[in-house]
MARTOR-743425 format. One line per 8 residues: number of its first residue (from 0); their letters; for each residue x, y, z of C-alpha. Coordinates in Angstrom, 3 decimals, always signed. Example, Ala and Ser with C-alpha at 12.3 -4.5 7.8 and 13.67 -1.06 7.14 Angstrom:
<tikols>
0	as	+12.300 -4.500 +7.800  +13.670 -1.060 +7.140
</tikols>
This chain:
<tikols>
0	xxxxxxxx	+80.148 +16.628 -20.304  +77.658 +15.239 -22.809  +78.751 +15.159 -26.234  +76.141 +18.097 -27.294  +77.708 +19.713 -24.903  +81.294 +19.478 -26.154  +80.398 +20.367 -29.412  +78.904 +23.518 -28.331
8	xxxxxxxx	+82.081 +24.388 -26.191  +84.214 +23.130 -29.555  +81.527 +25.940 -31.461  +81.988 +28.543 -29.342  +85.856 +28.154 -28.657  +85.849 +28.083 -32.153  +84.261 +31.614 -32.841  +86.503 +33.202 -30.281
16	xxxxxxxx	+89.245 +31.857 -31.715  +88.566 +33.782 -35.267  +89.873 +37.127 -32.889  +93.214 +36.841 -33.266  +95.664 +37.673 -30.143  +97.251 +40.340 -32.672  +93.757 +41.687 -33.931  +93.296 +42.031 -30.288
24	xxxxxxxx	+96.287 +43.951 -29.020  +96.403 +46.078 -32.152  +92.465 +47.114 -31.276  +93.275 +47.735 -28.201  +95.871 +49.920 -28.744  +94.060 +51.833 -30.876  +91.347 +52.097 -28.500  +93.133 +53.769 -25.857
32	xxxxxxxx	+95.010 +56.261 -28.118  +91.957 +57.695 -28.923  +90.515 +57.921 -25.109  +94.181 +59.552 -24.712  +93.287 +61.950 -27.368  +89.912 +62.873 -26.827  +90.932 +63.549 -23.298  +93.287 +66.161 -24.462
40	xxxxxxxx	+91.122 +67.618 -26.673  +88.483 +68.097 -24.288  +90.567 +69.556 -22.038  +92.226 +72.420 -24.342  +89.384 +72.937 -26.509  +89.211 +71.998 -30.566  +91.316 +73.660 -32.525  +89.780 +75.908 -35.767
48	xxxxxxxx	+86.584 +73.890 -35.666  +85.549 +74.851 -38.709  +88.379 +73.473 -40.597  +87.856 +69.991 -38.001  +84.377 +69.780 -39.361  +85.472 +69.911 -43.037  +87.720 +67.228 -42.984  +86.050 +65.165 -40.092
56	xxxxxxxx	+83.433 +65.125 -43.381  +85.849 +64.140 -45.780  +86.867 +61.161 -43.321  +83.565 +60.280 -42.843  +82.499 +60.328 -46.139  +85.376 +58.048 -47.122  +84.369 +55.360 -44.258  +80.779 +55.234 -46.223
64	xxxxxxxx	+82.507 +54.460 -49.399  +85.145 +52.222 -48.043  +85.982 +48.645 -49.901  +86.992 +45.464 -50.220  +89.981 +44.114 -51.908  +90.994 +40.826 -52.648  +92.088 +39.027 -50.312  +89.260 +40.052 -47.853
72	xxxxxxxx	+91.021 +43.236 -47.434  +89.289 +46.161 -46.226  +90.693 +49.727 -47.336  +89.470 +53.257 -47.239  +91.181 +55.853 -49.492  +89.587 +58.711 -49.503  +89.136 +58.351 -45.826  +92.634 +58.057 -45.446
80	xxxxxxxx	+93.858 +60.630 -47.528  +91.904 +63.146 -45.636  +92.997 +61.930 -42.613  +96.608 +62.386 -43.230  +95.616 +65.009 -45.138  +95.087 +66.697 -41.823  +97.916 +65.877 -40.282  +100.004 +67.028 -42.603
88	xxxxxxxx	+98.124 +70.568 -43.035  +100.598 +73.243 -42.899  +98.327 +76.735 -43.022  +94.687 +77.655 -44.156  +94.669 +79.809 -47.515  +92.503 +82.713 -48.336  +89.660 +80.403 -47.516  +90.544 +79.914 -44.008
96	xxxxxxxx	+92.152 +83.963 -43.175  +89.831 +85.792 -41.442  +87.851 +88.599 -43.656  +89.968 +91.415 -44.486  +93.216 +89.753 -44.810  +91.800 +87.473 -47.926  +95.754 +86.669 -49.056  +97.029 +85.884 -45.778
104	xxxxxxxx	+98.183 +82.072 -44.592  +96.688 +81.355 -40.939  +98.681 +78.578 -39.786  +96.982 +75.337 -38.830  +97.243 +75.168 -34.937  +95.531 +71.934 -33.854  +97.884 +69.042 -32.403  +98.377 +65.954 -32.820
112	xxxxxxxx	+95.930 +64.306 -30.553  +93.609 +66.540 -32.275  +93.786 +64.682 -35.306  +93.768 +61.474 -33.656  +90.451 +62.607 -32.383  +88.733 +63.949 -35.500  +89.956 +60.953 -37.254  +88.268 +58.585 -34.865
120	xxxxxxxx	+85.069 +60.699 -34.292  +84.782 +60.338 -37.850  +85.411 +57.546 -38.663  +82.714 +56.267 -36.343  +80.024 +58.435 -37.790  +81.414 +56.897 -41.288  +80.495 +53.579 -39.877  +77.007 +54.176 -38.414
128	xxxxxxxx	+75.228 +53.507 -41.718  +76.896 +50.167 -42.065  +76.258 +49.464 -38.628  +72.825 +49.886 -39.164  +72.355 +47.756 -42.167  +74.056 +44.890 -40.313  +77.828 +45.451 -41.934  +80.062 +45.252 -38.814
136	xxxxxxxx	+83.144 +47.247 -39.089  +86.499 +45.436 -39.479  +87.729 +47.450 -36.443  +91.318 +45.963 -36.875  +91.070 +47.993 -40.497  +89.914 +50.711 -39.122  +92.499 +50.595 -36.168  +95.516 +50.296 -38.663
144	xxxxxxxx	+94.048 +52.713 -40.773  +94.126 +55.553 -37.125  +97.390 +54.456 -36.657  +98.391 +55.298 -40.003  +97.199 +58.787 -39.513  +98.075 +59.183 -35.501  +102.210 +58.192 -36.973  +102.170 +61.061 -39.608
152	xxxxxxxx	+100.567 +63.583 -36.746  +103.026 +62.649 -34.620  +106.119 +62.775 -36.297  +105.022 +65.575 -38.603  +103.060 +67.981 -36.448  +105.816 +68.713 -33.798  +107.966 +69.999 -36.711  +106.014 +72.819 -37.984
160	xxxxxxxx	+107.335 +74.268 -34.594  +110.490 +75.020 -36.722  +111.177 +77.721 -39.190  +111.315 +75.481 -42.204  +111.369 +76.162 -45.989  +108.544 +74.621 -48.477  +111.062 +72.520 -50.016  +111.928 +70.798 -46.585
168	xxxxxxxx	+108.779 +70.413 -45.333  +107.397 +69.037 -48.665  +110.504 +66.311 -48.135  +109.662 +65.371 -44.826  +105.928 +65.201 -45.892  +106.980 +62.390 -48.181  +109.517 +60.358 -45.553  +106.614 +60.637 -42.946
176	xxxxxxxx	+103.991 +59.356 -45.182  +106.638 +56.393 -46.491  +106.791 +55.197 -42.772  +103.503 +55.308 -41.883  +102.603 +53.387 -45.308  +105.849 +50.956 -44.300  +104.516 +50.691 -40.641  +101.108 +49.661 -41.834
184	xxxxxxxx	+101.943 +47.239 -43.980  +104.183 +45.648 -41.604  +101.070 +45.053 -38.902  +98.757 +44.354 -41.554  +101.441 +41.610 -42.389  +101.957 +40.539 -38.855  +97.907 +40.080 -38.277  +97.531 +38.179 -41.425
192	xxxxxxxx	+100.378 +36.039 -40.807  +98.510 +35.092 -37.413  +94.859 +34.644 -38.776  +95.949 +32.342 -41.545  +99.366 +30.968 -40.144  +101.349 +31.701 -43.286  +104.733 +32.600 -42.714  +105.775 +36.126 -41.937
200	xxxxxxxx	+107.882 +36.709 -44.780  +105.650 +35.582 -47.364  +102.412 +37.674 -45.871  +105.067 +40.804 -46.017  +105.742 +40.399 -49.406  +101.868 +39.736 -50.288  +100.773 +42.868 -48.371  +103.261 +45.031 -50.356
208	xxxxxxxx	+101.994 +43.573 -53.500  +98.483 +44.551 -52.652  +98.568 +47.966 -51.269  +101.801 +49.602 -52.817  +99.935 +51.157 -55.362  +96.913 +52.220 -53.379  +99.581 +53.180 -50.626  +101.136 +55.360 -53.143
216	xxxxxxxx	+97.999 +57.043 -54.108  +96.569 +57.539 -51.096  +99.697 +59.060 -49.955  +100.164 +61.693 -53.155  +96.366 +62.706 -52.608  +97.321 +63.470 -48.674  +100.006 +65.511 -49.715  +97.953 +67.128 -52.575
224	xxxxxxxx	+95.001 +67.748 -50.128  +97.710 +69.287 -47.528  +99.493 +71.427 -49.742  +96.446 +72.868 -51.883  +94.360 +73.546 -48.705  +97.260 +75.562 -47.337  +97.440 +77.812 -50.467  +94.019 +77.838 -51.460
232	xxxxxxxx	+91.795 +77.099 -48.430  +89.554 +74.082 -47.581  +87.630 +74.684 -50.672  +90.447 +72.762 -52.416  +89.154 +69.521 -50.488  +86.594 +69.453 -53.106  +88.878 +69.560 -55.987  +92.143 +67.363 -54.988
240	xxxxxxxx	+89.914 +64.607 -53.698  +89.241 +63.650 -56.846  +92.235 +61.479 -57.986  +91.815 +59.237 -55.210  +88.136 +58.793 -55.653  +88.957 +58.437 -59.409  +91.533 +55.507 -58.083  +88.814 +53.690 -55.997
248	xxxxxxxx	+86.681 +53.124 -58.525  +89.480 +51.593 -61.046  +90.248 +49.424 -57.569  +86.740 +48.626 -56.705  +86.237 +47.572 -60.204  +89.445 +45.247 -60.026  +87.978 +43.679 -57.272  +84.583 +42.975 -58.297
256	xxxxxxxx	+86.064 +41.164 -61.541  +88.328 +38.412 -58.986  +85.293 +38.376 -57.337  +83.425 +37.431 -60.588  +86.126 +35.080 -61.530  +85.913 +33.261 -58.380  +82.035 +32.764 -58.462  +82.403 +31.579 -61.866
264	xxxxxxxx	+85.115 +29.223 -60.816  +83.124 +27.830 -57.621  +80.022 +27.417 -59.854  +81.861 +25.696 -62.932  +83.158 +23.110 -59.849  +79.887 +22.406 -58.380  +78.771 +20.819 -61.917  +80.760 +17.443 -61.485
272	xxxxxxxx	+78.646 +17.356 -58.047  +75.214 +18.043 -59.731  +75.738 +15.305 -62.328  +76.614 +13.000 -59.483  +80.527 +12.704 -60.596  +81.749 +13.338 -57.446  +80.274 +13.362 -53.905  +78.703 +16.672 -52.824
280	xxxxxxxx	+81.653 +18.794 -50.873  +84.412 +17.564 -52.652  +85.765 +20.241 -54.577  +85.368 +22.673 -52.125  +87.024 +20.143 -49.336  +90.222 +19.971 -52.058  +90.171 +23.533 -52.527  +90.304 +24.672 -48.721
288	xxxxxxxx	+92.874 +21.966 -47.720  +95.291 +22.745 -50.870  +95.178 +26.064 -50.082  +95.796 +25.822 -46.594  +98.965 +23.531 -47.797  +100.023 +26.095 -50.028  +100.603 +28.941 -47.165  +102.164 +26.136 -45.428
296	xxxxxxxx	+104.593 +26.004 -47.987  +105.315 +29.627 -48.473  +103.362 +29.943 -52.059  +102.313 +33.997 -51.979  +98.809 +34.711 -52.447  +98.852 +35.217 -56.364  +100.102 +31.518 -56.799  +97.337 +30.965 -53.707
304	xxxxxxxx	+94.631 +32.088 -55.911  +95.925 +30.076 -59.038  +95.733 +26.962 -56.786  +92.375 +27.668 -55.563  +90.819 +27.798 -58.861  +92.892 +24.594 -60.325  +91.455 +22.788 -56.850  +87.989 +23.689 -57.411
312	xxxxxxxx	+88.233 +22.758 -61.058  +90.021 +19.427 -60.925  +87.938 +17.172 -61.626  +85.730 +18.653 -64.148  +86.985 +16.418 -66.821  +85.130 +13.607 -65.473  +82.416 +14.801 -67.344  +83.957 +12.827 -70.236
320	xxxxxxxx	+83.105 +9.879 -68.504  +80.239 +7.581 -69.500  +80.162 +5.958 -66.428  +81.406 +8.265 -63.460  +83.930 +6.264 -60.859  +82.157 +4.800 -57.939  +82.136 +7.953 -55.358  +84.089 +10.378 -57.993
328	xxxxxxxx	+87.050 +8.946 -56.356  +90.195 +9.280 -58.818  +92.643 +8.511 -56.589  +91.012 +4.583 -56.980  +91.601 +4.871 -61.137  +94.000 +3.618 -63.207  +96.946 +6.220 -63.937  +95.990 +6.232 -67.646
336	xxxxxxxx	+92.466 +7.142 -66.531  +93.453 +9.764 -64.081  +95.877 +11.393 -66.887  +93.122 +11.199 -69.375  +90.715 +13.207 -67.181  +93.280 +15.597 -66.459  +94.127 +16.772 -69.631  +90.055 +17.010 -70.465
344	xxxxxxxx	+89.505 +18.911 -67.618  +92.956 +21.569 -68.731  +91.158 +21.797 -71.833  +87.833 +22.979 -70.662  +89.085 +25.458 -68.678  +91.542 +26.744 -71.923  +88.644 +27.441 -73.257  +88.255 +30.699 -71.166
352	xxxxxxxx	+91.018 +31.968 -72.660  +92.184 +33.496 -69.353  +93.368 +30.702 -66.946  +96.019 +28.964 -69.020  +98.509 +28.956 -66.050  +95.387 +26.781 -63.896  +94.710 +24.753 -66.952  +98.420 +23.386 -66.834
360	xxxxxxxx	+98.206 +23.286 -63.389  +95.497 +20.837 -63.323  +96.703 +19.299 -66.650  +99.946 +18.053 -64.332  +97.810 +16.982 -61.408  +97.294 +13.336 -62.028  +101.594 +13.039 -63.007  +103.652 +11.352 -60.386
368	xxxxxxxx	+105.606 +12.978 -58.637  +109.422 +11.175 -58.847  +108.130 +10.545 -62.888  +106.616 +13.704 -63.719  +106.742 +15.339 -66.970  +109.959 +16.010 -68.662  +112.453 +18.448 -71.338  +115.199 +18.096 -73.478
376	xxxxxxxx	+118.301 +18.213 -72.078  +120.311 +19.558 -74.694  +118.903 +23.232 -76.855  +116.035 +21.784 -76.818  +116.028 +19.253 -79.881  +113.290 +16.776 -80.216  +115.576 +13.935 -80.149  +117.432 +14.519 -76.652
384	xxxxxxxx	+117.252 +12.338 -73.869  +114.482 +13.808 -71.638  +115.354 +15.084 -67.790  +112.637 +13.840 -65.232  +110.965 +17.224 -63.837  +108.340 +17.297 -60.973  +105.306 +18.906 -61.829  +104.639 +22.281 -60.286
392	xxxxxxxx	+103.934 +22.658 -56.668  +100.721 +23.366 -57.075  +99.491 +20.201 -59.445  +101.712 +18.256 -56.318  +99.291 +19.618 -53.601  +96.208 +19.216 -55.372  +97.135 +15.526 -56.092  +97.858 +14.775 -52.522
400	xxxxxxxx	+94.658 +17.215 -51.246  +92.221 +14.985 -53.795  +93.979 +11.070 -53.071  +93.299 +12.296 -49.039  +89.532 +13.702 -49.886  +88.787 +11.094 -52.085  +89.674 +8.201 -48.869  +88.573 +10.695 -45.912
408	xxxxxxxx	+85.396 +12.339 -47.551  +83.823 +14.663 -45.047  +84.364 +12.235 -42.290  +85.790 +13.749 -38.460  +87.188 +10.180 -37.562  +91.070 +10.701 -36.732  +91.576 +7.801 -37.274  +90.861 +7.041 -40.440
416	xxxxxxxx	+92.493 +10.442 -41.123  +95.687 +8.880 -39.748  +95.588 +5.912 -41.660  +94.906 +7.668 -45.227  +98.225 +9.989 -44.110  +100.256 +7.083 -43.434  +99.311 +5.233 -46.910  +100.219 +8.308 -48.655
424	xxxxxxxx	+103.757 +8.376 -47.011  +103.868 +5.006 -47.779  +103.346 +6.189 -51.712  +105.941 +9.188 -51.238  +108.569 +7.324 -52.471  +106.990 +7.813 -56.109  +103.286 +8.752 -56.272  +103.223 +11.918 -54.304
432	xxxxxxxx	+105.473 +14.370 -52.562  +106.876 +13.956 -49.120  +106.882 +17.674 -48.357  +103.535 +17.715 -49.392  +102.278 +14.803 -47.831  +103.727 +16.129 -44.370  +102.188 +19.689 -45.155  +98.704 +18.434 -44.894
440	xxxxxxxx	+99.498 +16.488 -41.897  +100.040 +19.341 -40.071  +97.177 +21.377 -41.839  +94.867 +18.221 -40.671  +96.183 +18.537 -37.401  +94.969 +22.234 -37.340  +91.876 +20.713 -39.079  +89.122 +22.572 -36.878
448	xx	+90.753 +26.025 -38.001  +90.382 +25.357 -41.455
</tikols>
């Protein structure tokens, strides 16, 4: 095999490799549900089409106006409000009664597979316009996001079967919709623990971060939706989908500010490269390894996002410099030099007034890590011996990420990635952290996934 060769095989093993074995199983999954549904459907005939069609809309609609959260997440609330919406619909009010009995409750007869069906019919029609601009669907979102409403069908649906009062079924509605919420969170969790090897416990705890609040609104607008249609008719789609399209904006707003942030962040970095500080890549080399060491050390994505924009920003002080350090490479300056542009470089980005925590972060970059920084020992007074403190994780990862850059450069040679690794060890007895040091060994072993 010639070596164009290989590195076409290395290319395309690479893009398979982005589908996740997870990804795959959960899509799957999801994929013959529906076929199981659709089959049923067919078979008995749709249920009260009219009242389908209404909030196959609704679904659809919501898959137009889906979004992007941080963290690359995509979410779709009013599409998934109607969705379990419907499977939580107890009746049709005088909207849905047939004429002459205006104040009559028709109960909602469709089944469970019925609203798998409707769910995933429209979704896909949702999709079709983004589709055909070239936005292809995240179809392990969209999977999760079936499953969410196939669970509250299915556990729900069966019990209207029962004679049960409002005040039951209105408590049930909630414990369904709290373990469908649960059971999505817990594969989202499980897939992004996978795709970007962090550890299981950590991607939990950042999943429930990001969607408990949209969880929780999504969820009150479902039951909202459910209830109101039941008293008042589909005509309260209209009204109680509102909220949650109130909600997405506030989110989609949120979003586009990080999004701003981080722009602004990856074009203040890029400056130290245009003035010929540091050589081109760098920052961005720093930022992806030190955050790939930072989910190998179980930081959660907040503290993630902190480090990213301390990595990309670490060497902006050097603009102090009158004469910029052969190759930008700080790891070859004196301590005293490496300290100095450090704390320039914390003070340029206090002056934003909003990233104080990723000022200090980078302010305690160039500190050893044995000597670190240090605080009184005793209440505090000025005149107390002070205790040696490491700096923060995140100043010890970008230290070790920018000595390794700043020896490696963009180079593929193993070897001389295996030599750098073995000189920082060699400094881990003072200079830089062992954990740290033995993090990005294994993130450089994993180096074509980065």
């Amino acid at each position: 095999m010639t070596v164009r060769e290989a590195r076409v095989h290395a290319r395309e093993r690479a893009a398979w490799q982005t589908v996740d074995s997870g990804q795959l199983l959960l899509i799957a999954t999801a994929g013959l549900l529906v076929i199981v549904a659709i089959t049923q459907v067919a078979a008995v005939g749709l249920e009260q089409t009219g009242v389908a069609v209404k909030f196959g809309v609704l679904i659809a609609l919501g898959e137009l106006f889906r979004m992007v959260m941080p963290g690359n997440r995509e979410v779709a609330p009013i599409a998934s409000a109607g969705a379990i919406g419907y499977a939580l619909l107890i009746g049709l009010g005088p909207g849905g009664a047939p004429s002459g009995s205006p104040l009559d409750v028709v109960a909602a007869k469709h089944s469970p597979f019925q609203v798998v069906a409707v769910t995933a019919v429209a979704m896909l029609v949702g999709s079709l316009p983004h589709i055909a601009v070239g936005r292809t669907p995240r179809l392990d979102a969209m999977a999760r996001r079936l499953f969410t409403a196939a669970i509250v069908a299915l556990c729900f649906r069966p019990l209207l079967s029962f004679d049960l009062g409002w005040q039951l079924l209105l408590a049930l509605m909630g414990g369904v919709v709290i373990i469908s919420c649960f059971t999505d969170v817990v594969i989202a969790a499980l897939i992004r623990a996978e795709a970007v090897r962090a550890r299981f416990g950590i991607a939990l705890r950042d999943e429930i971060r990001a969607k408990l609040a949209l969880c929780a609104a999504t969820s009150a607008t479902a039951m909202l939706i459910a209830v109101a249609t039941t008293v008042l008719g589909p005509a309260a789609l209209l009204v109680f989908t509102a909220p949650i399209l109130v909600t997405q904006f506030a989110f989609r707003r949120y979003a586009g500010i990080r999004a701003t942030y981080l722009q602004t962040v990856r074009a203040l970095s890029r400056v130290t490269e245009v003035g010929g500080y540091v050589e081109t890549g760098h920052s961005r080399r720093v930022s992806r390894l030190s955050v790939a060491m930072g989910r190998e050390l179980g930081m959660a994505e907040e503290e993630l996002l902190e480090l990213e924009y301390a990595a990309l920003m670490h060497d902006i002080g050097q603009l102090s410099l009158g004469d910029p350090i052969p190759g930008g490479a700080t790891v070859l300056a004196s301590p005293t030099e490496q300290r100095r542009i450090a704390e320039l470089g914390a003070e340029v980005i206090k002056q934003t007034g909003v990233l104080d925590r990723v000022a200090h972060i980078v302010h305690l970059s160039s500190h050893p890590y044995r000597t670190g920084h240090g605080e009184p020992v005793n209440g505090g007074q000025a005149s107390a011996a002070l205790r040696p403190l490491p700096p923060p994780l995140a100043s010890r990862i970008i230290k070790v990420a920018n000595a390794y850059d700043d020896l490696v450069g963009d180079s593929s040679d193993r070897d001389r990635g295996a030599a750098v690794l073995e000189r920082l060890r060699l400094d881990s007895a003072a200079e830089y952290d062992p954990a740290v040091v033995e993090a990005l060994s294994r993130v450089v072993d994993r180096r074509p996934r980065l």
